[in-house]
C-alpha atoms as a printed R data frame, in Angstrom:
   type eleno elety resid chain resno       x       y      z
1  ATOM     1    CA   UNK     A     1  17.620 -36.743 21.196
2  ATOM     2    CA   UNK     A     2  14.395 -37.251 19.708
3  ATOM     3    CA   UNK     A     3  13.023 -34.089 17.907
4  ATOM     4    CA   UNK     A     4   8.956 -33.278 17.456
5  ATOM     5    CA   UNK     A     5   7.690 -33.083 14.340
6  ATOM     6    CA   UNK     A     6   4.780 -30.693 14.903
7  ATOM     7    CA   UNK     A     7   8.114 -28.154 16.247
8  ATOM     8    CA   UNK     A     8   9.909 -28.710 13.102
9  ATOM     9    CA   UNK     A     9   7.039 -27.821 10.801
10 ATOM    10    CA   UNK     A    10   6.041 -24.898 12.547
11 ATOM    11    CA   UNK     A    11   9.429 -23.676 12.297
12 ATOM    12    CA   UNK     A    12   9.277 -23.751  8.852
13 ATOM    13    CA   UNK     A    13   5.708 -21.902  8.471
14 ATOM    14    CA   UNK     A    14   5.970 -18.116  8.546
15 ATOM    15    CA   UNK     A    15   4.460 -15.971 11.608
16 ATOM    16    CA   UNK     A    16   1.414 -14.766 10.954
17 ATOM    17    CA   UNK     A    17   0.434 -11.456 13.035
18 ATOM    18    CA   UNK     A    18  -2.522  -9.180 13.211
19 ATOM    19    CA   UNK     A    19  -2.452  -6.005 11.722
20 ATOM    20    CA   UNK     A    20  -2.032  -4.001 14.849
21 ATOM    21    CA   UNK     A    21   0.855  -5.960 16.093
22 ATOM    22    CA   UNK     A    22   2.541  -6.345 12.865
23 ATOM    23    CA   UNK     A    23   2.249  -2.236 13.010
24 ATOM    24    CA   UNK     A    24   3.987  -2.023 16.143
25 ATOM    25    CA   UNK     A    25   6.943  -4.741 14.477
26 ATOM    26    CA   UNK     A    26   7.687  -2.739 11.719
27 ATOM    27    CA   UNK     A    27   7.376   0.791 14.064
28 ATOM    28    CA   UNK     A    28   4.544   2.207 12.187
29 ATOM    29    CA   UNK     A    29   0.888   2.815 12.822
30 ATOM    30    CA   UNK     A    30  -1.767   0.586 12.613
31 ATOM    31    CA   UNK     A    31  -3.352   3.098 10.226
32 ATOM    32    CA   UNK     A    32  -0.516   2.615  8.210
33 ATOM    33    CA   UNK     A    33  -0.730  -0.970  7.651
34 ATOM    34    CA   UNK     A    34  -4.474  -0.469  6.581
35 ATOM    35    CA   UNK     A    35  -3.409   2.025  4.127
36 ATOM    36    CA   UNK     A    36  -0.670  -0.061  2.570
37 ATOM    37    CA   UNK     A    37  -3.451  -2.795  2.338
38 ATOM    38    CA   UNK     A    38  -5.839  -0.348  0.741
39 ATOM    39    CA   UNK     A    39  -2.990   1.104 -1.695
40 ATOM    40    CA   UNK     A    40  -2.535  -2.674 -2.656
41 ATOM    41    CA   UNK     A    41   1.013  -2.655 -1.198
42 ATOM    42    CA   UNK     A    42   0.760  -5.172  1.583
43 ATOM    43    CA   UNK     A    43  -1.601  -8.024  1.133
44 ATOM    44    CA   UNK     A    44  -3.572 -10.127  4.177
45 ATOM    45    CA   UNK     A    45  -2.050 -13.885  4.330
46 ATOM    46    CA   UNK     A    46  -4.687 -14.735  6.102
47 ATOM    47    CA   UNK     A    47  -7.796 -14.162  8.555
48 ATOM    48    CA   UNK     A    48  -8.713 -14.916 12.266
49 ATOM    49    CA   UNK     A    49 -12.002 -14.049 12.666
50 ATOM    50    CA   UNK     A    50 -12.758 -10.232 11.084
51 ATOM    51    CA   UNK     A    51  -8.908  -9.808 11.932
52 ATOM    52    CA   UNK     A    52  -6.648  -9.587  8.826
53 ATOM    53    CA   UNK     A    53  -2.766 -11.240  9.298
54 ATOM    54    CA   UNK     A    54   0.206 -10.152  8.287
55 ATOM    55    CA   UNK     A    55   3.571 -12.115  7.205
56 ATOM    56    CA   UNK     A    56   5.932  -9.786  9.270
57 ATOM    57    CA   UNK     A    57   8.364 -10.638  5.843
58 ATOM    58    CA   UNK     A    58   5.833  -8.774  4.047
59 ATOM    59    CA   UNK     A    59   5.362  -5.915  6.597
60 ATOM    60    CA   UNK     A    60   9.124  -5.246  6.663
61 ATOM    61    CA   UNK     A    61   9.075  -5.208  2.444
62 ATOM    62    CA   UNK     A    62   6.302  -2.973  2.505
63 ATOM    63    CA   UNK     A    63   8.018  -0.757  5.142
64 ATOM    64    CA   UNK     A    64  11.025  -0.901  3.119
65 ATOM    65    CA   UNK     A    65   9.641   0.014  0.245
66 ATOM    66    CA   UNK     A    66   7.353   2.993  1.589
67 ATOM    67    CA   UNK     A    67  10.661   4.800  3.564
68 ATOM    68    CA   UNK     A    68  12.199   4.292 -0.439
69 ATOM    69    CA   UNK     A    69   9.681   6.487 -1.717
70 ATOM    70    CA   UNK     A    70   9.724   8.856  0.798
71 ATOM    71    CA   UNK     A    71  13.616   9.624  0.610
72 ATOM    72    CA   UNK     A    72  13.432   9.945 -3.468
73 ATOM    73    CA   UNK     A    73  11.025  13.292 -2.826
């Protein structure tokens, strides 16, 4: 079986998302992932137009890390 190689190297690229659907990935708000970004706790990977993208690795981290601080309170 013969494989393609544009499938296996996109397999290996992460999954870039806009900020509103990363938002609805992690189950936060879209507000939220704009305020992490503006806290400098979740950076952009990348842009598609004016839209900012999101490694959903990163999301999840941030997420991670944000529910962390909230439970130490």
């Amino acid at each position: 079986m013969r494989t393609d190689l544009r499938t296996d190297l996109r397999a290996d690229l992460p999954t870039l998302l806009p900020g509103p659907l990363a938002a609805q990935e992690a189950g936060v708000a879209p507000a939220t992932i704009r305020k992490w970004v503006q806290l400098g706790r979740l950076r952009a990977a990348g842009k598609a137009g004016r839209a900012q993208l999101f490694r959903l690795d990163d999301v999840f981290a941030a997420e991670r890390a944000a529910a962390g601080r909230t439970r130490r309170r």
